[in-house]
Every structure is written in C-alpha cells, then in structure tokens.
VOPAGU-2260 file (C-alpha; in pm, 1 decimal, decimal comma):
REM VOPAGU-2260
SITE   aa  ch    i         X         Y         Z
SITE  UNK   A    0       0,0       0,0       0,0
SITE  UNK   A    1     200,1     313,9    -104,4
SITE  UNK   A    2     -66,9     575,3      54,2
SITE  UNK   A    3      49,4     486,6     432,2
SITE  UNK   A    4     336,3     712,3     568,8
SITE  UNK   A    5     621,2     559,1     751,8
SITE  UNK   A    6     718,0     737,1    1005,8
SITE  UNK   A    7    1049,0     852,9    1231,6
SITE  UNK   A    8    1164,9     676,9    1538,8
SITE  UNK   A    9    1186,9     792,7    1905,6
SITE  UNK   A   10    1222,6     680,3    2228,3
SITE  UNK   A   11     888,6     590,8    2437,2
SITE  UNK   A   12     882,8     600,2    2827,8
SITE  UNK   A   13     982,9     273,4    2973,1
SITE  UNK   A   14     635,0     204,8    3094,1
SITE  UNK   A   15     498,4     162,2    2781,8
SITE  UNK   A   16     796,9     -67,8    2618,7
SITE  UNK   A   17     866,9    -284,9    2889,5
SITE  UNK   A   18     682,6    -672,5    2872,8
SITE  UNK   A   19     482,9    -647,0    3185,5
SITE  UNK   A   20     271,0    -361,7    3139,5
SITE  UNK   A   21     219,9    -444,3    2802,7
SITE  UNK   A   22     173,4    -821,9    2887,0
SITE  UNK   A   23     -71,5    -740,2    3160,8
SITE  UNK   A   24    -261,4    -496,5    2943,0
SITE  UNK   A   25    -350,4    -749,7    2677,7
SITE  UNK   A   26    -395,6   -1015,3    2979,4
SITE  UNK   A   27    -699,8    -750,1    3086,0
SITE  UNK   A   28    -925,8    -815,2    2733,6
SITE  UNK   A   29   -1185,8   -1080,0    2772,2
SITE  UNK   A   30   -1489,6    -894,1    2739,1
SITE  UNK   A   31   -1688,4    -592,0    2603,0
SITE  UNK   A   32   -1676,0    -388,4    2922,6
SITE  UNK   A   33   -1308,3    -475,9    2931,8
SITE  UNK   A   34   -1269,0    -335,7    2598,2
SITE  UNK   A   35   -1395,0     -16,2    2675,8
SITE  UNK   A   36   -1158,5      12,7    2974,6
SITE  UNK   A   37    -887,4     -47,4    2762,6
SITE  UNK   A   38    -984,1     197,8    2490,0
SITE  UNK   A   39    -980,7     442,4    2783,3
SITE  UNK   A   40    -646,1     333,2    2883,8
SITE  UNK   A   41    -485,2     337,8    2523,3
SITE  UNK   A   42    -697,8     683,8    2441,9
SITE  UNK   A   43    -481,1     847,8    2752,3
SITE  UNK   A   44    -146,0     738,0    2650,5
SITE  UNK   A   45    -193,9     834,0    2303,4
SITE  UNK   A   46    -309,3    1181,2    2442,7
SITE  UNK   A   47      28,1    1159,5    2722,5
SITE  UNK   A   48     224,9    1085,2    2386,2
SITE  UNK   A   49     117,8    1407,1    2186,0
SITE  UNK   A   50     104,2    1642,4    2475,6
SITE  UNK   A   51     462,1    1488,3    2594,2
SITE  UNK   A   52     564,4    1482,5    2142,4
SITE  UNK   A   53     689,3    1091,2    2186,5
SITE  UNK   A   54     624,7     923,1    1852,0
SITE  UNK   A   55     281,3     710,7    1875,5
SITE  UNK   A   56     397,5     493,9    1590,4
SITE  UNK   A   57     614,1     300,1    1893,2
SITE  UNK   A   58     304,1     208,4    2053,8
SITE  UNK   A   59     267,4     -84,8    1773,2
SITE  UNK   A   60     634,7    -254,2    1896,9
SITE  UNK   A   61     482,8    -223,3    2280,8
SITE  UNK   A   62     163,0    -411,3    2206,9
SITE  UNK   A   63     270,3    -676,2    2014,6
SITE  UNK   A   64     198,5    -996,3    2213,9
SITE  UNK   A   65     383,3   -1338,3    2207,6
SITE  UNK   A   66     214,8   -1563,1    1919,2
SITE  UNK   A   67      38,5   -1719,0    2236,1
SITE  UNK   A   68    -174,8   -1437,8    2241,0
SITE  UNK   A   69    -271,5   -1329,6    1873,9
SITE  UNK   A   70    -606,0   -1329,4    1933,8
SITE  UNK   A   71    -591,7   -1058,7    2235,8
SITE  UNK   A   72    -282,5    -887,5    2010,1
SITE  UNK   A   73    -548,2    -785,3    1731,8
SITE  UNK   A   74    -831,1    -678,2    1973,9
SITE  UNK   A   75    -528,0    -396,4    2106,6
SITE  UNK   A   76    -459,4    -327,6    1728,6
SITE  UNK   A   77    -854,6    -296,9    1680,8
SITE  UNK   A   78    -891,1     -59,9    1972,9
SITE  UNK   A   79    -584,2     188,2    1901,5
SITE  UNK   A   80    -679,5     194,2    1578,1
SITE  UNK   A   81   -1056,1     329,5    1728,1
SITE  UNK   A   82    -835,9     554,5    1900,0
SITE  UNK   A   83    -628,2     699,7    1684,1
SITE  UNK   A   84    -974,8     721,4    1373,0
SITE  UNK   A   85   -1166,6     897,1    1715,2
SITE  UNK   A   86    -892,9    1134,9    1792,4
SITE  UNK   A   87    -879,0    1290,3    1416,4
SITE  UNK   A   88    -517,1    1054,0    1390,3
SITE  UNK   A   89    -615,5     903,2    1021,6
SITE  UNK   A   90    -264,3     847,8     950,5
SITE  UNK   A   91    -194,9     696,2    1258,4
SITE  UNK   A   92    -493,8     505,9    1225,7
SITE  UNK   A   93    -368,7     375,1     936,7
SITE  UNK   A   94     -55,9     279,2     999,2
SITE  UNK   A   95    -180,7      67,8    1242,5
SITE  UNK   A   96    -394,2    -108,1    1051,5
SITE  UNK   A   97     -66,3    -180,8     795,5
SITE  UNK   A   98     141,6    -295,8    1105,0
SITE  UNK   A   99    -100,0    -529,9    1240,2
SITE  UNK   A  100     -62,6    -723,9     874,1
SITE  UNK   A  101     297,7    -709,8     902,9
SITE  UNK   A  102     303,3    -884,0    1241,0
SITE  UNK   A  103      37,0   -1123,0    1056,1
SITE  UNK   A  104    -274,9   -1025,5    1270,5
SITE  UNK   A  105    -615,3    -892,6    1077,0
SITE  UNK   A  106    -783,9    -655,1    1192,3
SITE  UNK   A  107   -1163,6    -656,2    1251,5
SITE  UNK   A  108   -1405,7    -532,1     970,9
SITE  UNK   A  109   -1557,7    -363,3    1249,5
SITE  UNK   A  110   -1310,5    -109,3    1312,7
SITE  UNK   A  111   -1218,2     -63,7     973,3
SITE  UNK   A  112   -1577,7      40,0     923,3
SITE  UNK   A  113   -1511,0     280,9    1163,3
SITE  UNK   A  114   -1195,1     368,4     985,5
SITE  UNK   A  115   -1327,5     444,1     677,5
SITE  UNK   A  116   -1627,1     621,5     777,7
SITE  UNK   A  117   -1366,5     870,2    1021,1
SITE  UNK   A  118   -1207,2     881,1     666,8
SITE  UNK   A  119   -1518,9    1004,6     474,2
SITE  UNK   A  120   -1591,5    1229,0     721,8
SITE  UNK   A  121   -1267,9    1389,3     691,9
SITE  UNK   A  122   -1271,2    1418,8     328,2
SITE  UNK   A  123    -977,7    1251,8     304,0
SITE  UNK   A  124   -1013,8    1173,5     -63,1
SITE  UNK   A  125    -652,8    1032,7     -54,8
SITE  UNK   A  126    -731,0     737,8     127,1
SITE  UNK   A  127   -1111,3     697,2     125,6
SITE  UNK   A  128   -1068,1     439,4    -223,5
SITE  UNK   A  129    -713,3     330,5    -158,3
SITE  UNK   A  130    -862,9     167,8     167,4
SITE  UNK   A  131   -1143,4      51,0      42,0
SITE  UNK   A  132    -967,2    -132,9    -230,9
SITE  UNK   A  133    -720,9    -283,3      13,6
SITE  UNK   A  134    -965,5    -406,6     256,0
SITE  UNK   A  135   -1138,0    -550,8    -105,3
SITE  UNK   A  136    -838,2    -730,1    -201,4
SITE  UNK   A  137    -651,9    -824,4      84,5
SITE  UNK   A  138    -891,1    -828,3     368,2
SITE  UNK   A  139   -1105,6    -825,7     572,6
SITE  UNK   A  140   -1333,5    -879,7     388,3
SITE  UNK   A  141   -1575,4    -585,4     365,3
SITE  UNK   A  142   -1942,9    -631,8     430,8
SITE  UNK   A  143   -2254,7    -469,3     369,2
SITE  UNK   A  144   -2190,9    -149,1     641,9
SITE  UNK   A  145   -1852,1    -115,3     428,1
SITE  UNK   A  146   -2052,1     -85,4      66,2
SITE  UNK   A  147   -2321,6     139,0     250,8
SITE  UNK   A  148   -2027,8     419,7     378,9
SITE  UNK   A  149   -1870,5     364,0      32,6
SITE  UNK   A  150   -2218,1     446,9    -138,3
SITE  UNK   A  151   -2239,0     767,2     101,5
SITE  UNK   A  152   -1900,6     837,1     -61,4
SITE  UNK   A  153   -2002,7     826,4    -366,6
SITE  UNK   A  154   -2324,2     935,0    -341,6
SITE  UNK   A  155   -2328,3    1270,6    -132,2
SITE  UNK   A  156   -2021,9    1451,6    -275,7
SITE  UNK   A  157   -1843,8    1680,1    -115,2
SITE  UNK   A  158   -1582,2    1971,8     -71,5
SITE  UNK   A  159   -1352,8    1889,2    -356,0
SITE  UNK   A  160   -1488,3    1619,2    -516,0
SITE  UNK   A  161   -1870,4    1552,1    -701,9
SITE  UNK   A  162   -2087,6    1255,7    -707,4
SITE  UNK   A  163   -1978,5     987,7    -892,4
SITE  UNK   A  164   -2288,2     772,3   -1008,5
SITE  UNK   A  165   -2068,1     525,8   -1209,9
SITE  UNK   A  166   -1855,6     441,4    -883,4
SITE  UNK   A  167   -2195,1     409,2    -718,1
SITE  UNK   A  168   -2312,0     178,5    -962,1
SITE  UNK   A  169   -1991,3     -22,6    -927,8
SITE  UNK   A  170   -2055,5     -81,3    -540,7
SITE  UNK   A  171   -2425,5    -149,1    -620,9
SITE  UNK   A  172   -2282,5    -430,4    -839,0
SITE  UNK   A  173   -2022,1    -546,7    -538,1
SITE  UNK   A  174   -2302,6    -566,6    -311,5
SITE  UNK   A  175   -2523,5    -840,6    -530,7
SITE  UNK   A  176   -2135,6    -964,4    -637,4
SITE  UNK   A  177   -2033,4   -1040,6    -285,9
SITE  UNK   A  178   -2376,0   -1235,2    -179,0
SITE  UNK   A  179   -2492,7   -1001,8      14,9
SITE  UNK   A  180   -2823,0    -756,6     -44,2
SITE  UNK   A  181   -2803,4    -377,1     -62,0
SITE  UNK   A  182   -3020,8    -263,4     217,7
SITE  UNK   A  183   -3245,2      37,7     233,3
SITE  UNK   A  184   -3030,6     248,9     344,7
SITE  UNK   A  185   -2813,4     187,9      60,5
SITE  UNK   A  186   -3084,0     239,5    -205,0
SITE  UNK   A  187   -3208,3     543,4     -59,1
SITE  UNK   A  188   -2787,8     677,1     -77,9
SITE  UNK   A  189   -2818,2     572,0    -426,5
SITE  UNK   A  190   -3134,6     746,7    -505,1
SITE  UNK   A  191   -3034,4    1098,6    -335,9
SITE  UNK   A  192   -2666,5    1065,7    -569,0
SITE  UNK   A  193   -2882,5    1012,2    -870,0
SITE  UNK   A  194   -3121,5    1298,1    -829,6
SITE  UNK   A  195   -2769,8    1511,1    -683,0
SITE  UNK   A  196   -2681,6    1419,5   -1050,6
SITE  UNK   A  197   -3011,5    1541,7   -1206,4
SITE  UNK   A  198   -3095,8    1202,0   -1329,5
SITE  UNK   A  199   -3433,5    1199,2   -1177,0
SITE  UNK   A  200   -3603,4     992,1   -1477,6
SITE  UNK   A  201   -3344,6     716,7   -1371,2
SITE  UNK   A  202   -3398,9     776,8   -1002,1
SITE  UNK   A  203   -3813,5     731,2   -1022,7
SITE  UNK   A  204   -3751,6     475,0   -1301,4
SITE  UNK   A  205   -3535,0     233,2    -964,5
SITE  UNK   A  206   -3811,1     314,4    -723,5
SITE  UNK   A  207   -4100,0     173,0    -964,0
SITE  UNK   A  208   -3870,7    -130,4   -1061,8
SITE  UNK   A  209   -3800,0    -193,4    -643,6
SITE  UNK   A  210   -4148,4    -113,6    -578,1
SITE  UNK   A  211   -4277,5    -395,3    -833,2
SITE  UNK   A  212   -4039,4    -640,6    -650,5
SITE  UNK   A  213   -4137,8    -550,9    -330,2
SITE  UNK   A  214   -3823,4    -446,2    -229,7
SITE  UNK   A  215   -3763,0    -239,8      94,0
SITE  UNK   A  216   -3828,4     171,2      49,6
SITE  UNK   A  217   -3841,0     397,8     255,1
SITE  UNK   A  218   -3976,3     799,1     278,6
SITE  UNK   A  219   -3609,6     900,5     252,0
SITE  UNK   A  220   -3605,0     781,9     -84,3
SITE  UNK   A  221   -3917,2     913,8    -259,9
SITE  UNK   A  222   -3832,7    1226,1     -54,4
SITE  UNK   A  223   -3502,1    1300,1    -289,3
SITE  UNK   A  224   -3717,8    1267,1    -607,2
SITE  UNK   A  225   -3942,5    1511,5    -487,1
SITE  UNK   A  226   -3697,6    1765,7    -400,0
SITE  UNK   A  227   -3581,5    1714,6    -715,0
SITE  UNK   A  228   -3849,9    1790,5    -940,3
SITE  UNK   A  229   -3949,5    2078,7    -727,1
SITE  UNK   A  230   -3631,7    2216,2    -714,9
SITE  UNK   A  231   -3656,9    2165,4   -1136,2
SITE  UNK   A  232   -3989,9    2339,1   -1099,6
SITE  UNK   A  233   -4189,7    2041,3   -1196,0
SITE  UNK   A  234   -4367,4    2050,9    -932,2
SITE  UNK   A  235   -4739,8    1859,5   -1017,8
SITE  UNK   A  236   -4457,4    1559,6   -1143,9
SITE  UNK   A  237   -4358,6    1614,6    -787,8
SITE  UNK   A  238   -4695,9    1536,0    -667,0
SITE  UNK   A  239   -4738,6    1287,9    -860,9
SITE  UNK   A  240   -4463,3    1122,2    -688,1
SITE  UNK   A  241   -4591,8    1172,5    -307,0
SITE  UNK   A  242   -4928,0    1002,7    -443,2
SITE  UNK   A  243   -4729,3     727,8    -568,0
SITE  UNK   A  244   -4543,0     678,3    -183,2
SITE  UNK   A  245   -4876,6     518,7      -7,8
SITE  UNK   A  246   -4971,6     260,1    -353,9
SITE  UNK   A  247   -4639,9     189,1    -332,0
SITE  UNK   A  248   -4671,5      44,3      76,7
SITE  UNK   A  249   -4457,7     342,3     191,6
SITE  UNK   A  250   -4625,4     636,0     432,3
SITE  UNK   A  251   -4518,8    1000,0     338,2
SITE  UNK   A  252   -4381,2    1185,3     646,5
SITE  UNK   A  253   -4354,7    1591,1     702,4
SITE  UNK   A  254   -4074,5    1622,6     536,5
SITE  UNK   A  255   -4236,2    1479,2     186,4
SITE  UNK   A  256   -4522,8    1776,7     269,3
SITE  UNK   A  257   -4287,6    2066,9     346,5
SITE  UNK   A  258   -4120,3    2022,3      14,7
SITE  UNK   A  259   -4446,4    2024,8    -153,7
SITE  UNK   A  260   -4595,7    2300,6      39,0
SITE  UNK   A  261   -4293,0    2542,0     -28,6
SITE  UNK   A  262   -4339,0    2416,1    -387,9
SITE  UNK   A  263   -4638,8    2519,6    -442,2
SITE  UNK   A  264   -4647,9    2860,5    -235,2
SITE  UNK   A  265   -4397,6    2914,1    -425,2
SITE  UNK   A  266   -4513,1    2894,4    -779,2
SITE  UNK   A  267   -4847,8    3087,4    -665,1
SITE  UNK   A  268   -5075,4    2738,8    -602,1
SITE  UNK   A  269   -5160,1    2848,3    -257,5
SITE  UNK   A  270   -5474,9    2591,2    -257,1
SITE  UNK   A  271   -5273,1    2330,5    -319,9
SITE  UNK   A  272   -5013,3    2408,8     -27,5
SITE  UNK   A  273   -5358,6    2433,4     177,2
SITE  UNK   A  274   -5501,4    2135,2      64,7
SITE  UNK   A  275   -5163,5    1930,1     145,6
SITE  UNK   A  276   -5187,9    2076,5     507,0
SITE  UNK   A  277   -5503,0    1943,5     556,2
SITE  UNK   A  278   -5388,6    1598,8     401,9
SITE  UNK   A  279   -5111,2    1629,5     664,8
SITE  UNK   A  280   -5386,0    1665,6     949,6
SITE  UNK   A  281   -5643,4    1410,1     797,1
SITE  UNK   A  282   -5304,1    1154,7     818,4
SITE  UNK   A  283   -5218,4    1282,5    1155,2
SITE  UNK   A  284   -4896,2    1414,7    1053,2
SITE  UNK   A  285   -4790,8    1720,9    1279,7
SITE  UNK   A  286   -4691,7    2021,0    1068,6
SITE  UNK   A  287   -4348,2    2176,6    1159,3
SITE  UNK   A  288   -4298,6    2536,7    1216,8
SITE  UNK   A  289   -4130,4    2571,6     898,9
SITE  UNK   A  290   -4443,0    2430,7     719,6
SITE  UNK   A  291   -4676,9    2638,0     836,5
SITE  UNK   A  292   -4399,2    2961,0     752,1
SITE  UNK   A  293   -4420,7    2853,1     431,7
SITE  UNK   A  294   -4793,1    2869,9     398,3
SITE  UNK   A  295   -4820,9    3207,9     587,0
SITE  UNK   A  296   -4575,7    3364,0     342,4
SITE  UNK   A  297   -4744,1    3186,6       8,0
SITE  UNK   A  298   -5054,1    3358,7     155,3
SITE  UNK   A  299   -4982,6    3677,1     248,6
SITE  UNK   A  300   -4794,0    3739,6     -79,2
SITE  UNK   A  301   -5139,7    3661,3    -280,5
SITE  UNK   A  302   -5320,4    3930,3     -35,1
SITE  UNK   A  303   -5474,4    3590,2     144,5
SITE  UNK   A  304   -5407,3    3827,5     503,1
SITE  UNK   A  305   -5690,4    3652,1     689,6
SITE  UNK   A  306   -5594,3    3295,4     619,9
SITE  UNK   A  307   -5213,5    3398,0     690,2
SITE  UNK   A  308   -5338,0    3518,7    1060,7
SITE  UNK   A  309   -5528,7    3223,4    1109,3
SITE  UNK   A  310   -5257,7    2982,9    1029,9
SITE  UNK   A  311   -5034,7    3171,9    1245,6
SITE  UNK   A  312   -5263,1    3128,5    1532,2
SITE  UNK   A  313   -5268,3    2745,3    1407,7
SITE  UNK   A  314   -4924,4    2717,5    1507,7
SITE  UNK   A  315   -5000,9    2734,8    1892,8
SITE  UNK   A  316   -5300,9    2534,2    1895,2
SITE  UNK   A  317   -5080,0    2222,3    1698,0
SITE  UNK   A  318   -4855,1    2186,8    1963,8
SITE  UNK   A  319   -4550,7    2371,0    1777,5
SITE  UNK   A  320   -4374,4    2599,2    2020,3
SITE  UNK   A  321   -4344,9    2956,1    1912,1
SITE  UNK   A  322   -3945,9    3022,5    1823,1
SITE  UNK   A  323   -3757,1    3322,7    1663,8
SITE  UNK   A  324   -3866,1    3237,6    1327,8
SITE  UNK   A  325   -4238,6    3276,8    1436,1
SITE  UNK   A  326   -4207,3    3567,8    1550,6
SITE  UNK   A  327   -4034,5    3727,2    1272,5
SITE  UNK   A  328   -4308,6    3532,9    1039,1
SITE  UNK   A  329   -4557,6    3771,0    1262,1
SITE  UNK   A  330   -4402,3    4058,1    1187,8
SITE  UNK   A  331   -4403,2    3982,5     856,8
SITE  UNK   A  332   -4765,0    3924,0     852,7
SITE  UNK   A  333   -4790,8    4298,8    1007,6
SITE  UNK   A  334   -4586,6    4445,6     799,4
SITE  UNK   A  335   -4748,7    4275,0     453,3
SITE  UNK   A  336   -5114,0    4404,8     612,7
C-alpha cells in the first residue's frame, strides 16, 4: 500500500515498552466492558504521547503480544486503531492497521468500518478508495456497512470532489457480487446521488422497478425525487410522486409535505399548499414550524391576510412551540397588512 506514511523513530517512556505492562494490558481483554476500559487506557497514553511529542507509531512494537496471544494482540490493534480514527489521527490510524498485517494479525471489519467512515468524514479523498480497495483485495473482507459508507461516498459529494454515479453503480454491483443484499439504506444513498446528478427519470424509473419487486423503500427515498423535481420546478410531477409513496406500501412523512408546500407557495398554487396541510392533518402528521412559515408567506404574498393570521394562530393550537422564526413570520404578517 504506497498511501500509508512511515514514520520517524523515538524513544517511548519505559512504561509503555517494557513486557509487563504491556503483557498485563492485553492479559486484561476478555470482554466488552473490558474493551472499553482499555480503549480508555490506550486513548490516555496516546493523548500523554502528543502532549509529551513521543512518537505514537512506537506504541505498535509495545503491544505486540507473544504468538500465544494473537487473538488478544489484534483486539489492542482494533482498539488503538478506534483511537487513533476517534482522535482525528487518520494516519496513525492507518498505519496501524498496515502494522498489524505485518506482524500477521487482521484486523476486525468492524473497526475498519469505523476507519473508513472517520475517513469520509474527513474528506480525506486520498485514502477513502485506496482503503477501500485494500480491505477488497486483501482483507477483511468488507461487508454490507462497508458498501453502505462507500455508497455515502459516492453518493453525497463533497468539498472537492462531485458525485460519482458510475462508482456508485460499481458498489451497487459489489453488493449483489459479494452475496450479500443492498439494504435500504443503501438504495435510498443511491437514489439521493442520482437525483444530486439530475438524473431523476433514472432515479423514479429504480423506485417503480424496487417497488414492483417488493423491495424495501423507505420515505427518505421518494423524498429526494421530490426535491428534485421541485427544485426543477416540476412541481405537479412532484406530486405525482408523493401520491405514488402510499400505492407503493410506503407512508409520506412531514418532510415529503414541506417540500411540496414550499413548492407550491412558491409557484403561486396556494390551494394546493392548503389542501396538502389538511392531508397532513387528515393523516395525523404534525406540521413543523417551517411548514406552516411557508404557507403564511405563500398567503400573504397573494393578499390571502386573513388565512395567513389564522394559520399563524394554528401554530399554537398544533402543539408547535413559538421560536424566533415565528415571531419574525408575525411581523411579517404585520408588515405585509
């Protein structure tokens, strides 16, 4: 792997190169709670070895067990690598996970997971792929959480880089490749990246063909199709699309409304934004304030300054607590009359 940095050499306090402490520390691991003690123990000398500027990298040579012990060797390797992914130390991360394969221990898909997601998070566009590949080829063997934070990747784009629907693709076809079954999750990532992309068609086309198999959907994903035509301005194809949601098993929530609502106020179809409110009621789904914003500002810009002052004394008697954006909504309303 040439993305991994090798680092320089200095000397550690005794304490954590000698045998015994290290020998009694991986003596300590034999269950969950015993984990988390140690990943508070390692998290505090990897802290004592920046604040004190010895080189972490010498932490792999003092946790190295006898081949006795391999087993309770890779849980340490596991847990500093947590460590080092929770503290921001990618590269250190890393490097761990390289050492523990050249001592011959694997590391558990787990915290590689864990890893990778620290990595997406980061943007770290450097080593987001080149990881993924290597846990691909060489192990372990990623499973279906590794393909969903891969899809994310791909999916959601980010600060120097776009979404890549072909990549996506590719991990769709890993997924069904690899025996295993993308999850909902994973279609709805898919979904969002392919309206992102402006390939809505495509995107309502996959939730028809999932629908007819009765695979598993969820609001999320009908949700990004509707943005998406709205934010095209189609938004009656938009509707079309929430209508689908309930002959297609799945239950539209607030969200699906609010983007409908704005929509419409938007476009100057105030009796539609008023007739999906009352949908929202007859389905018991509780308006947010930003819903009922919406409305009041679709109505008062048609001269509707009756209706805008009822809805605003709606929001009270809903159950939605009065906040600065309220307020300022109620000034509006003064203002506009």
């Amino acid at each position: 792997m040439n993305y991994f940095l090798s680092s320089s050499h200095c000397s550690l306090p005794l304490t954590l190169c000698s045998p015994p402490p290290q020998r009694s520390l991986l003596s300590f691991i034999h269950s969950d709670r015993k984990r988390l003690e140690v990943f508070a123990l390692l998290r505090d000398i990897v802290e004592y070895c920046n604040e004190s500027e010895y080189d972490t990298f010498e932490l792999f040579s003092a946790l190295v067990d006898s081949p006795h012990h391999v087993e309770r060797s890779a849980v340490v390797f596991d847990v500093l690598m947590k460590v080092f992914a929770s503290n921001s130390m990618l590269e250190n991360a890393l490097n761990v996970f390289v050492n523990a394969k050249h001592v011959g221990l694997e590391t558990d898909i787990k915290s590689c997971n864990f890893l990778l997601k620290c990595l997406v998070e980061a943007n770290r566009l450097d080593f987001v792929r080149p990881f993924f590949e290597e846990l691909k080829d060489f192990g372990p063997s990623p499973n279906i959480y590794t393909y969903k934070i891969m899809m994310n990747f791909y999916c959601r784009g980010g600060p120097g880089w776009d979404v890549n629907i072909r990549r996506a693709m590719e991990i769709l076809g890993k997924i069904f490749s690899s025996g295993q079954r993308p999850t909902v999750v994973t279609y709805s990532s898919y979904i969002h990246g392919l309206c992102k992309a402006g390939s809505l068609d495509v995107a309502l086309k996959l939730i028809r063909n999932l629908s007819s198999r009765n695979k598993p959907l969820n609001s999320h994903c009908f949700n990004a199709i509707i943005l998406g035509f709205c934010i095209r301005g189609a938004v009656h194809e938009a509707f079309e699309v929430l209508e689908g949601m309930n002959s297609s098993g799945v239950v539209p929530d607030a969200y699906s409304y609010i983007i409908l609502i704005d929509a419409f106020c938007k476009k100057g179809d105030v009796e539609k934004s008023i007739y999906l409110m009352k949908e929202m009621e007859r389905f018991q789904i509780k308006p947010s304030v930003v819903t009922y914003t919406s409305l009041i500002h679709g109505l008062c810009k048609h001269g509707l300054m009756q209706c805008a002052v009822d809805t605003f004394n709606n929001i009270g008697a809903s159950g939605c607590e009065y906040d600065q954006t309220v307020y300022e909504t109620n000034r509006w309303i003064l203002h506009a009359w």
